[in-house]
TIRO-2110 file (N, C-alpha, C; in Angstrom, 1 decimal):
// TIRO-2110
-10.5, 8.6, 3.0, N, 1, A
-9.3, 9.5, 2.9, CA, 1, A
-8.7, 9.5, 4.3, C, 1, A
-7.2, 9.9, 4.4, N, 2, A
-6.5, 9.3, 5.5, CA, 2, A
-5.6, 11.1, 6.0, C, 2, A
-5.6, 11.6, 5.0, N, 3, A
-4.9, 12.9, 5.3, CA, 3, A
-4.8, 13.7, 4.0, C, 3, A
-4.9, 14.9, 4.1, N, 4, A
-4.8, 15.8, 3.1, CA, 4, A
-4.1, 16.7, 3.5, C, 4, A
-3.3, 17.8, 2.7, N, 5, A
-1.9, 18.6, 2.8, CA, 5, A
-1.4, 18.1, 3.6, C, 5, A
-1.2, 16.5, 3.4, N, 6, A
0.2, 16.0, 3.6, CA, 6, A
1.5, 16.0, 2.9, C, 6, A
2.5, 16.0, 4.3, N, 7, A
3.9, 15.7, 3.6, CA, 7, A
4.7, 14.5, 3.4, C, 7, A
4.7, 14.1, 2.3, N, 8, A
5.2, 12.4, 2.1, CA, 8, A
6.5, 12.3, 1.7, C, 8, A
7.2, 11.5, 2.3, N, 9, A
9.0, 11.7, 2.1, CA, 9, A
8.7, 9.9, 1.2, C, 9, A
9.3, 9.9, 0.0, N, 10, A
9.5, 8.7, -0.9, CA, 10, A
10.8, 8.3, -0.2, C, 10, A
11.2, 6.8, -0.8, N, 11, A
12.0, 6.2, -0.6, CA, 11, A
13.2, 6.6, -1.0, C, 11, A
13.4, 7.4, -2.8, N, 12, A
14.3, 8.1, -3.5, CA, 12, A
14.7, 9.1, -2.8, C, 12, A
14.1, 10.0, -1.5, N, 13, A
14.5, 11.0, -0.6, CA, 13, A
13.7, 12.2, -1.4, C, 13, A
13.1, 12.2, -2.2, N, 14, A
12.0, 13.2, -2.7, CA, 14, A
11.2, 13.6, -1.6, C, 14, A
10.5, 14.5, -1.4, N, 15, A
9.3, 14.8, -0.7, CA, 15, A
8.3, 16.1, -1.2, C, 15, A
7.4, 15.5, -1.1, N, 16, A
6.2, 16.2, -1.9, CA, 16, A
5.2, 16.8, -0.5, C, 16, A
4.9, 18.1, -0.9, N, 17, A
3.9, 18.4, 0.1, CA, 17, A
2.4, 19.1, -0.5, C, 17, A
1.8, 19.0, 0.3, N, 18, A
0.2, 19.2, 0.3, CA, 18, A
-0.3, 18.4, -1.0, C, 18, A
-0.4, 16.7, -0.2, N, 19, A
-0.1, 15.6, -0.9, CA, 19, A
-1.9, 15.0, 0.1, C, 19, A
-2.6, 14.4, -0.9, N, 20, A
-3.7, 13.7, -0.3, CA, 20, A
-3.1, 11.9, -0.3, C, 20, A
-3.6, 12.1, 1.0, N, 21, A
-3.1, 10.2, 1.2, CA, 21, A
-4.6, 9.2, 1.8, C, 21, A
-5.1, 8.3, 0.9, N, 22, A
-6.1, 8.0, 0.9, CA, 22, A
-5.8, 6.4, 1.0, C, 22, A
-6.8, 5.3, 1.4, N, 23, A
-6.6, 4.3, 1.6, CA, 23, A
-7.7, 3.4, 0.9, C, 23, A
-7.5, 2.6, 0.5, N, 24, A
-8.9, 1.9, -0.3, CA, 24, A
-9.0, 0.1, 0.3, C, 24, A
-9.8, -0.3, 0.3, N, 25, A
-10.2, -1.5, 0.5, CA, 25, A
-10.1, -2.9, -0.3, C, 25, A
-10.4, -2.5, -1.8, N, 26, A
-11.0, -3.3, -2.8, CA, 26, A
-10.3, -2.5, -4.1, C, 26, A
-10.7, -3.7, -4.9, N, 27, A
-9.7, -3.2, -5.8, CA, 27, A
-8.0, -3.3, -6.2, C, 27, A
-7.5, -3.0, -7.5, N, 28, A
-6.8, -3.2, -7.7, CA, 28, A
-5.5, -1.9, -6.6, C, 28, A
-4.0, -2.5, -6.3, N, 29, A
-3.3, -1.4, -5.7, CA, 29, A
-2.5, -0.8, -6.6, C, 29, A
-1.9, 0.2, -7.0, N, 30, A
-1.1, 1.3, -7.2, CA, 30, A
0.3, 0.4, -7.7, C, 30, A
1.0, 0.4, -8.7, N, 31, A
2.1, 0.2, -9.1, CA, 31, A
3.0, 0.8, -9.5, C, 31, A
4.2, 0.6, -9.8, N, 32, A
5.3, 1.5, -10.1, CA, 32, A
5.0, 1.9, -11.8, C, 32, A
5.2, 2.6, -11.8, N, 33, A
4.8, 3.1, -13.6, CA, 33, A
3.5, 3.6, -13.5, C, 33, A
2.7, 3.9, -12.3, N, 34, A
0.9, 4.3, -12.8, CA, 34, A
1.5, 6.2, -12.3, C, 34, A
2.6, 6.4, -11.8, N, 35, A
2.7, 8.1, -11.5, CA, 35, A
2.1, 9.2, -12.7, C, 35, A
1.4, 9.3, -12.3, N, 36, A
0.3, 10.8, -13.7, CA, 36, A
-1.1, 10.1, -14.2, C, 36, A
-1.4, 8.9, -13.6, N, 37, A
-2.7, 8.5, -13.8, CA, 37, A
-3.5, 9.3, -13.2, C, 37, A
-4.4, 9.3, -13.6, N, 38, A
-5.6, 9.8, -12.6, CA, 38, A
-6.6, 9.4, -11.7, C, 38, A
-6.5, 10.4, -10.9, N, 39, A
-7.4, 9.3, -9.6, CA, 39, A
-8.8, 10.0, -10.0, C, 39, A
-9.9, 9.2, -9.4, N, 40, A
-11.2, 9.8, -9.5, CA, 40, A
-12.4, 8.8, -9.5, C, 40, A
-13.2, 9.1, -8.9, N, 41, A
-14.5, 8.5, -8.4, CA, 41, A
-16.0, 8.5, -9.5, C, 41, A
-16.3, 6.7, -9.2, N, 42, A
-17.5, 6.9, -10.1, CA, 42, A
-18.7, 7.1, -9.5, C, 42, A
-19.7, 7.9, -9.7, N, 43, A
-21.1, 8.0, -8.7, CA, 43, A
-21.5, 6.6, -9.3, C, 43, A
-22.5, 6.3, -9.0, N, 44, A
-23.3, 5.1, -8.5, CA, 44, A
-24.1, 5.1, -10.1, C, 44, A
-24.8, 6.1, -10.7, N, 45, A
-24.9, 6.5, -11.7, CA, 45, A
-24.5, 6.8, -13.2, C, 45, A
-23.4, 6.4, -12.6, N, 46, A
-22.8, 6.2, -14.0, CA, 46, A
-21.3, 7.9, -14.1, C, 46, A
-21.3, 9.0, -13.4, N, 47, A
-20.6, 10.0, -13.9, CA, 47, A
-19.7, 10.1, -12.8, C, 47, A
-18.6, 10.0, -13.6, N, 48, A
-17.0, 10.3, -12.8, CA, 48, A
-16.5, 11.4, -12.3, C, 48, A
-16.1, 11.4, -11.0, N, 49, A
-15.5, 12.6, -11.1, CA, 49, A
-13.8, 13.0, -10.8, C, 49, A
-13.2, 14.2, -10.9, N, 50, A
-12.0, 13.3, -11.2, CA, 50, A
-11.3, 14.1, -9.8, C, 50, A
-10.6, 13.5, -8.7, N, 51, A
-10.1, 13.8, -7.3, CA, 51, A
-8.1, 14.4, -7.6, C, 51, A
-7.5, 13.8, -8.1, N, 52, A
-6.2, 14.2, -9.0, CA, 52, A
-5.5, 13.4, -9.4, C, 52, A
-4.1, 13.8, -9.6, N, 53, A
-3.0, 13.1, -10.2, CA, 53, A
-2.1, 12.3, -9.2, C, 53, A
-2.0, 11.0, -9.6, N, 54, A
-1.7, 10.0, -8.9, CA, 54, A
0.0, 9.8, -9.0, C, 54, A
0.2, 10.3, -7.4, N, 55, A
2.0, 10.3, -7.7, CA, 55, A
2.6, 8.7, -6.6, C, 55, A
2.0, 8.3, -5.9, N, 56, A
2.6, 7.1, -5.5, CA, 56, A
1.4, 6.6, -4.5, C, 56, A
1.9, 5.0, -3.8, N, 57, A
1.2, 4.0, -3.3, CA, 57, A
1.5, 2.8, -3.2, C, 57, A
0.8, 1.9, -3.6, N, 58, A
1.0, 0.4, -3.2, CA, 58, A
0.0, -0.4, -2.2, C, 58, A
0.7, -1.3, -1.7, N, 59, A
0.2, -1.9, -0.5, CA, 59, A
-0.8, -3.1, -1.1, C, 59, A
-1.5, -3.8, -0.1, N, 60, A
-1.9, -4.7, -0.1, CA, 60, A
-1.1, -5.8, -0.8, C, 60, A
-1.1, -7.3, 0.6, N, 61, A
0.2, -8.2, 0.0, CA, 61, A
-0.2, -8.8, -1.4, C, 61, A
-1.3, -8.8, -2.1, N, 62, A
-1.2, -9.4, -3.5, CA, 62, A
-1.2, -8.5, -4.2, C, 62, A
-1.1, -6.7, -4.3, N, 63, A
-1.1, -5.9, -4.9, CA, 63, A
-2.7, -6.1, -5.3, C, 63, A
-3.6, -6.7, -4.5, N, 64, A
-5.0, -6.1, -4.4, CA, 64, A
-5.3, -5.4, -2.9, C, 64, A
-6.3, -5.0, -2.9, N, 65, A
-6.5, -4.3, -1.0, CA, 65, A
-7.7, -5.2, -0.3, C, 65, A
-7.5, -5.1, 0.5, N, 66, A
-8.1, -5.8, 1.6, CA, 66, A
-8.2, -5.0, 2.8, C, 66, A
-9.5, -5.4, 3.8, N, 67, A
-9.9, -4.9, 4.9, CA, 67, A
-8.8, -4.6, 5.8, C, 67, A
-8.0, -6.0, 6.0, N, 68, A
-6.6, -6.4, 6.5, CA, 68, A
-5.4, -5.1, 5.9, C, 68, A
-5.5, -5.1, 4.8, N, 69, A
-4.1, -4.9, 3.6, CA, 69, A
-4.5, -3.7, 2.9, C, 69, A
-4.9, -2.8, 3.1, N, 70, A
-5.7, -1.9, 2.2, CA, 70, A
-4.2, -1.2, 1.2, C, 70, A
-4.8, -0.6, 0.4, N, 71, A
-3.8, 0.1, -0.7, CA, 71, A
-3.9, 1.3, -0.1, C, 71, A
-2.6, 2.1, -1.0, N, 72, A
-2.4, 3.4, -0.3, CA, 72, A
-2.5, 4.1, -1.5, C, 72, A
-2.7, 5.5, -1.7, N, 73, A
-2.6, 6.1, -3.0, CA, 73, A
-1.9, 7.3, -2.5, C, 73, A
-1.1, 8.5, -2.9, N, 74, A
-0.9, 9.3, -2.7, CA, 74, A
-0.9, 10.3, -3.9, C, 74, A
-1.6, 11.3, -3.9, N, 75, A
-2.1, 12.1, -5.0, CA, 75, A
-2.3, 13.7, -4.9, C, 75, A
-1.9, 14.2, -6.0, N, 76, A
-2.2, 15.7, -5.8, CA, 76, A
-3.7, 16.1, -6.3, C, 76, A
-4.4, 17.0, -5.1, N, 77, A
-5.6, 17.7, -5.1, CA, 77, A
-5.8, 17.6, -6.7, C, 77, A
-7.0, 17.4, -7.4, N, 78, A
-7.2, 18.3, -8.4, CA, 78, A
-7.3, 19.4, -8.8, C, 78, A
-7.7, 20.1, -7.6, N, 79, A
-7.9, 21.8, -7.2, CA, 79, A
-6.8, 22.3, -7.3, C, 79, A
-5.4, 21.7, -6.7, N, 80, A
-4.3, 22.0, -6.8, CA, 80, A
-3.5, 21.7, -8.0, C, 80, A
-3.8, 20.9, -8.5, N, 81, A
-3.2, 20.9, -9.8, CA, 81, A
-4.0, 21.8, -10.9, C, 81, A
-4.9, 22.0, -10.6, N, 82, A
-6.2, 23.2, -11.7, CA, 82, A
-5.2, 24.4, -11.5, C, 82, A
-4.8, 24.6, -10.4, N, 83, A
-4.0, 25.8, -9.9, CA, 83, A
-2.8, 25.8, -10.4, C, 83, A
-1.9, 25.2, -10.6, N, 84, A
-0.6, 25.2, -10.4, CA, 84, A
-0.2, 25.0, -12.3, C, 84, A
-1.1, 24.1, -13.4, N, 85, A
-0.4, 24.3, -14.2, CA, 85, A
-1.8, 25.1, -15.5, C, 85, A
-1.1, 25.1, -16.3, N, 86, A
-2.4, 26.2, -17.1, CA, 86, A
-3.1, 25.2, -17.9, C, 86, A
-4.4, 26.2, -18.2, N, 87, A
-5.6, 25.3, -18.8, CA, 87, A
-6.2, 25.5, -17.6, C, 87, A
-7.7, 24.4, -17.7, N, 88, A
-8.4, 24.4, -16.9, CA, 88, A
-8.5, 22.6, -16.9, C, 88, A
-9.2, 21.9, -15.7, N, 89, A
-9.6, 20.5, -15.9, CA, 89, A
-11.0, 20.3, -17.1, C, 89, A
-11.4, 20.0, -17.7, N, 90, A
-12.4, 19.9, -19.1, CA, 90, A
-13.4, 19.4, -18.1, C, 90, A
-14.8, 19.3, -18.1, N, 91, A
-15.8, 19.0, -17.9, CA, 91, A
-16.6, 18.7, -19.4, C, 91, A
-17.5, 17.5, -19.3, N, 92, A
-18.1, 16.8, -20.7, CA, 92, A
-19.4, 16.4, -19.9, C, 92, A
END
């Protein structure tokens, strides 16, 4: 992770704040159309957990990430979105 309650100004002149901005290595990068996927982490063991809602990114030159080239994700807290709209996140 690279920053959390960040403020990120998009290209469109939007800006979004208390925005987590994380960087990855491996793996596929972030494309236009993935905004409201979910971000979230697998333990080693098999159970996911889920980190938030995935509002922009990119990066790496083949749209994979690299040591060199890493991807960028920029996403809202889960905690913060638990907060902000009603319901709760489901646990299973």
């Amino acid at each position: 992770m690279t920053a959390t309650q960040a403020t990120v100004h998009y290209d469109n002149g939007t800006t979004a704040r208390n925005m987590v901005v994380a960087r990855k290595t491996s793996g596929s990068c972030t494309v236009k159309g993935d905004s409201g996927g979910s971000v979230y982490t697998v333990d080693g063991s098999g159970p996911a957990y889920a980190k938030g809602i995935l509002s922009g990114g990119g990066g790496g030159n083949d749209n994979s990430g690299g040591f060199f080239d890493p991807c960028e994700l920029i996403f809202t807290d889960i905690g913060l979105a638990n907060r902000a709209f009603p319901g709760t996140v489901a646990w299973y």
